[in-house]
C-alpha positions in Angstrom: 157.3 159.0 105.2 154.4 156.8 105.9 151.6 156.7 103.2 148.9 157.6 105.8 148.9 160.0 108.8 146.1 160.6 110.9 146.8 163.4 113.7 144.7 163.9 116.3 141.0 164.2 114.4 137.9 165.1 115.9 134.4 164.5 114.0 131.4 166.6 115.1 127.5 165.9 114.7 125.6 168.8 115.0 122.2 167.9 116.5 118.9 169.8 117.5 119.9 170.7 121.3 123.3 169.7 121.0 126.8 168.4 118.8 128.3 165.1 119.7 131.8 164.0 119.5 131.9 160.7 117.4 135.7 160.8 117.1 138.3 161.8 119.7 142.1 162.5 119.6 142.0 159.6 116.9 145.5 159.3 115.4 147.8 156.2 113.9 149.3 155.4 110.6 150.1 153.2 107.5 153.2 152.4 105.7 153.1 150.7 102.1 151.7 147.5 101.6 150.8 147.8 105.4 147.7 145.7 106.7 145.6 147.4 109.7 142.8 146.4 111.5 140.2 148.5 112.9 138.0 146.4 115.7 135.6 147.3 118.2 131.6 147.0 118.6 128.4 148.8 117.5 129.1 152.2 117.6 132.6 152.1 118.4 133.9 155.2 115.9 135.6 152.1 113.0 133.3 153.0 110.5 133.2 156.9 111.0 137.1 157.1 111.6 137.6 154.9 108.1 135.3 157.7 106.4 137.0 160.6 107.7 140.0 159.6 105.4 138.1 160.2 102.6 135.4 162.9 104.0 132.8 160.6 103.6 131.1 161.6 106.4 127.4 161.7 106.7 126.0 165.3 106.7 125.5 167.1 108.8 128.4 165.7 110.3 132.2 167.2 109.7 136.0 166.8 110.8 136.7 169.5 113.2 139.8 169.1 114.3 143.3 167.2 112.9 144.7 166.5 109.6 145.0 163.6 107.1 147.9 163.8 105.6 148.2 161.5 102.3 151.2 160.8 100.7 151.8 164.4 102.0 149.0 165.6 101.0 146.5 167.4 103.7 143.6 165.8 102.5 140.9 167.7 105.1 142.3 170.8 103.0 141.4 169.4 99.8 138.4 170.9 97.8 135.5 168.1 96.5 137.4 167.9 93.1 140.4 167.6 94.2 138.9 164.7 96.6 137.6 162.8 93.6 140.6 162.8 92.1 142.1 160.7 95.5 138.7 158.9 95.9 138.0 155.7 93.5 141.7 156.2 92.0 144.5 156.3 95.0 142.1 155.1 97.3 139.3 153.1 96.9 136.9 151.2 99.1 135.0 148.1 100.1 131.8 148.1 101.7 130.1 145.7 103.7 127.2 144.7 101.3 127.7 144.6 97.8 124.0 145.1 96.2 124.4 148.4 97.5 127.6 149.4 96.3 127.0 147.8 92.6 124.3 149.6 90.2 121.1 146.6 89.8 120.5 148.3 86.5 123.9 148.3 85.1 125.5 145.6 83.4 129.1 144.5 85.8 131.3 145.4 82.9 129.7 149.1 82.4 130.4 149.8 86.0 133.9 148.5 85.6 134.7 149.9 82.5 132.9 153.3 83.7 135.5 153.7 86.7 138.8 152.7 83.7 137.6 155.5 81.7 136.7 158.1 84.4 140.0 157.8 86.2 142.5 156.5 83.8 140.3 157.8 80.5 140.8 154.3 78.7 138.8 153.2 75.1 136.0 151.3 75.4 138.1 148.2 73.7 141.3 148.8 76.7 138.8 149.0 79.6 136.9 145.8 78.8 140.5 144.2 78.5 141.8 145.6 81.7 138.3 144.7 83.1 137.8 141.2 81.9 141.7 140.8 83.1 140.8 142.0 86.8 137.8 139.4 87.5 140.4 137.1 86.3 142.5 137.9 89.0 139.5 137.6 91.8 139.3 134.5 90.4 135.5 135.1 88.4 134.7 131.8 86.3 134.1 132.5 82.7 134.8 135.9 83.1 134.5 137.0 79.4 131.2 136.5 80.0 130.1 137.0 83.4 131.5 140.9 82.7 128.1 140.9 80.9 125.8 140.1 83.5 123.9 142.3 86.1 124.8 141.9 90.1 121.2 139.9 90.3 122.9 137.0 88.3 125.7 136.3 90.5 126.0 135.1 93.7 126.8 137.1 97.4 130.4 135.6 97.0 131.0 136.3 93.5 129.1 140.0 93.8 131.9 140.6 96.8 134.7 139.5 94.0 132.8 142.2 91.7 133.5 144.5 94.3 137.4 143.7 95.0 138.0 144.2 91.0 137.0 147.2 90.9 138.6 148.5 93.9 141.7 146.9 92.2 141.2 148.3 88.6 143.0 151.6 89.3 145.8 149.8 90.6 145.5 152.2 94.2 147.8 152.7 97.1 145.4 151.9 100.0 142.0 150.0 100.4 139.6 150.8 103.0 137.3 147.3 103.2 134.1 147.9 105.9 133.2 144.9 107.2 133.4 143.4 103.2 132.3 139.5 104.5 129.3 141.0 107.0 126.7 139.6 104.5 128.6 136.4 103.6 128.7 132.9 105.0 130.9 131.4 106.6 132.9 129.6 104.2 132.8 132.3 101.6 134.1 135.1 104.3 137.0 132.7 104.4 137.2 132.5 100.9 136.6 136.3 100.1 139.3 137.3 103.0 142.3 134.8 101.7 141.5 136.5 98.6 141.4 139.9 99.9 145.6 139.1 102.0 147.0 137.5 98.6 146.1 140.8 96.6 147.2 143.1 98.8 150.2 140.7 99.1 151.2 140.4 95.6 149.8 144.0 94.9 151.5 145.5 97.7 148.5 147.3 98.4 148.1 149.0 102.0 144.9 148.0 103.5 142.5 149.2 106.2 140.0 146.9 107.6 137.2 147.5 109.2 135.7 145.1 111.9 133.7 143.6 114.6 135.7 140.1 114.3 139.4 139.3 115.7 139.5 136.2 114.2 139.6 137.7 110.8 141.6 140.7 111.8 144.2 137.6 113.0 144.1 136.0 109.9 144.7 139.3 107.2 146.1 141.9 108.9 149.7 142.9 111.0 148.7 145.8 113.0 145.5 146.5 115.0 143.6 149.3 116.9 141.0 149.0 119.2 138.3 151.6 119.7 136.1 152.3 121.7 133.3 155.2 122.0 135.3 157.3 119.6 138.5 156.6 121.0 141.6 154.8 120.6 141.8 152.8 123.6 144.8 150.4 122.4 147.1 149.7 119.4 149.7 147.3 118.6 151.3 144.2 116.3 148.2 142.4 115.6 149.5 138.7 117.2 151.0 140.4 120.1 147.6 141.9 120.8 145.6 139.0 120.8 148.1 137.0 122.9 148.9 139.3 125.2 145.7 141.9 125.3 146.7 144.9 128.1 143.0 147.0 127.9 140.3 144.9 129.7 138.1 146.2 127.1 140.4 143.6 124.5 140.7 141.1 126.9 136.6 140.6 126.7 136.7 141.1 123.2 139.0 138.2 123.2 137.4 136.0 125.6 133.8 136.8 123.8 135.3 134.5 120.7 133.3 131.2 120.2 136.3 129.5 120.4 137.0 130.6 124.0 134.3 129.3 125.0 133.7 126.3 127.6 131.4 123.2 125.9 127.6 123.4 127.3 127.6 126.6 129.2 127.4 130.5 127.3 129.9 132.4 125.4 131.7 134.9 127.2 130.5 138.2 126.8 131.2 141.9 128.4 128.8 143.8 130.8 126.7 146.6 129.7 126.7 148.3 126.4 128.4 150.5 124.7 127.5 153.9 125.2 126.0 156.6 123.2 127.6 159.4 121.8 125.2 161.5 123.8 126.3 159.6 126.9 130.0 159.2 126.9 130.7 158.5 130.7 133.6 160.6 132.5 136.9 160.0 132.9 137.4 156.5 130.7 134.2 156.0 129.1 134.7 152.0 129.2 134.7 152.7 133.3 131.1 151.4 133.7 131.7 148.0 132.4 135.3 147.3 133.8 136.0 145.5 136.6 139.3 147.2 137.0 137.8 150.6 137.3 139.2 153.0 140.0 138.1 156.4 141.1 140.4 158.1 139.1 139.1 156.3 135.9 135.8 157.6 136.6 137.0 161.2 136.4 140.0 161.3 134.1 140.5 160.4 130.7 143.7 157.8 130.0 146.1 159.2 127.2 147.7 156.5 125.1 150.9 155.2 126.5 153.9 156.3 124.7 155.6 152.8 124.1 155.6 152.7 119.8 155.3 149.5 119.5 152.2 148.2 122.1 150.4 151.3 122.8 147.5 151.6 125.7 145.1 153.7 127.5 144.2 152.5 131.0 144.8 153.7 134.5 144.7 149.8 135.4 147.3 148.9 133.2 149.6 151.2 134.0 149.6 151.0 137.8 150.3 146.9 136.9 153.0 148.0 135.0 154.4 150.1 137.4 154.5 146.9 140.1 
């Protein structure tokens, strides 16, 4: 049994005139210890579909259709106890800027030690043990003393690190990370990414990530989806779908990369814009920026294909496959 199942969910946003559809027929899964990446631009469903797992869904917004079935556990049926109980402990997660997940006014080893004794009701004396131990691991420098300090007095980098302990402290089976290097430089996304694939390695920690970048979903994770207004438009091995891409909607994600680009004349990039959720096109809502697009794209949604290992959704694609 895999550790995660989504099945077909739908999330609703009730407006004034109207509810949009953010999420649509989204379903995939995770084994154990399994790395999956999330990609697609702006406004793509990543962030919303990664929140559903944990109904951490911005109000008025709700999950109107599908299950989440954890462990074997229905968690769209779960009460907000029961939730807590998954949230923070058996599941935790990364977010993309650190200063808002850490308290400014709380010291980093109260907020450690504060989510030891909530979920695993440890002493004072254990928790700062366990805690201290755990910014060892992230690699903190003079950790018996940095656990004192506020988030102000460390760096972006080392406030990210913060962040990974904690999601490691109750030793859970999955991490959802949302774009966890968006605020970072360069050389310390590297840094904090490496770090992230060793400790889900040696933790054998499953790991959702969330993000705009295919260069770091080729460096951390095994599998990868790629969404697209609220869908799941393909799916597959993660190497296998950056060598050989089969929706143009990955291929210009792939050819957008800097490093695809020819010396002295502008990156790559794809036409148009992705569309609002109160303007979802018909038929395959990628049809106004493909250059693939038939009639029957502009009128009929593609279903995913039903191979299990390289799974798409395009008209286009399957009419070359049929050749």
């Amino acid at each position: 049994m895999a550790l995660l199942e989504v099945d077909s969910i739908e999330v609703r946003f009730p407006l004034r005139e109207q509810e949009v559809i953010a999420l649509r027929d989204v379903s995939f899964q995770l084994d154990r210890g399994e790395r999956l990446g999330i990609v697609g631009e702006s406004g793509a469903g990543k962030s919303v579909a990664a929140f559903a797992i944990l109904n951490l869904i911005s109000r008025p917004g709700y999950i109107s259709e599908g299950e989440i079935r954890f462990d074997g556990q229905n968690l769209v049926r779960l009460s907000e106890s029961q939730l807590s109980r998954v949230r923070g402990d058996r599941i935790t997660m990364i977010f993309q800027d650190p200063m808002m997940t850490l308290n400014p006014v709380l010291t980093i080893g109260t907020q450690m030690m504060e989510c030891l004794r909530t979920h695993r009701h440890l002493g004072e004396r254990e928790a700062r043990e366990i805690a201290v131990e755990n910014l060892k691991k992230v690699r903190i420098p003079s950790a018996e003393a940095r656990i004192d300090q506020y988030p102000h007095e460390l760096s972006g980098g080392m406030r990210q690190r913060v962040v990974i302990a904690i999601a490691l402290l109750t030793e859970p089976d999955l991490i959802i990370a949302d774009e966890p290097t968006t605020a970072l430089d360069v050389t310390i996304q590297a840094e904090i990414m490496a770090l992230l694939l060793e400790l889900c390695e040696t933790e054998n920690v499953a790991l959702i990530l969330i993000t705009h970048d295919l260069g770091v979903v080729a460096q951390v994770t095994q599998r990868t989806i790629v969404m697209y207004a609220g869908r799941i438009i393909e799916e597959g091995p993660t190497r296998a779908l950056i060598d050989r891409p089969q929706h143009p909607y990955t291929e210009g994600l792939i050819q957008a990369l800097p490093e695809n680009a020819v010396s002295g004349q502008r990156l790559n990039q794809i036409p148009g814009m992705m569309p609002t959720l109160t303007a979802i096109p018909l038929g395959c809502s990628f049809n106004p920026r493909c250059g693939h697009a038939s009639d029957r794209c502009k009128t009929e949604v593609p279903l995913l294909s039903t191979d299990q290992d390289h799974r798409v959704a395009c008209f286009w694609r399957m009419q070359q496959g049929a050749r």
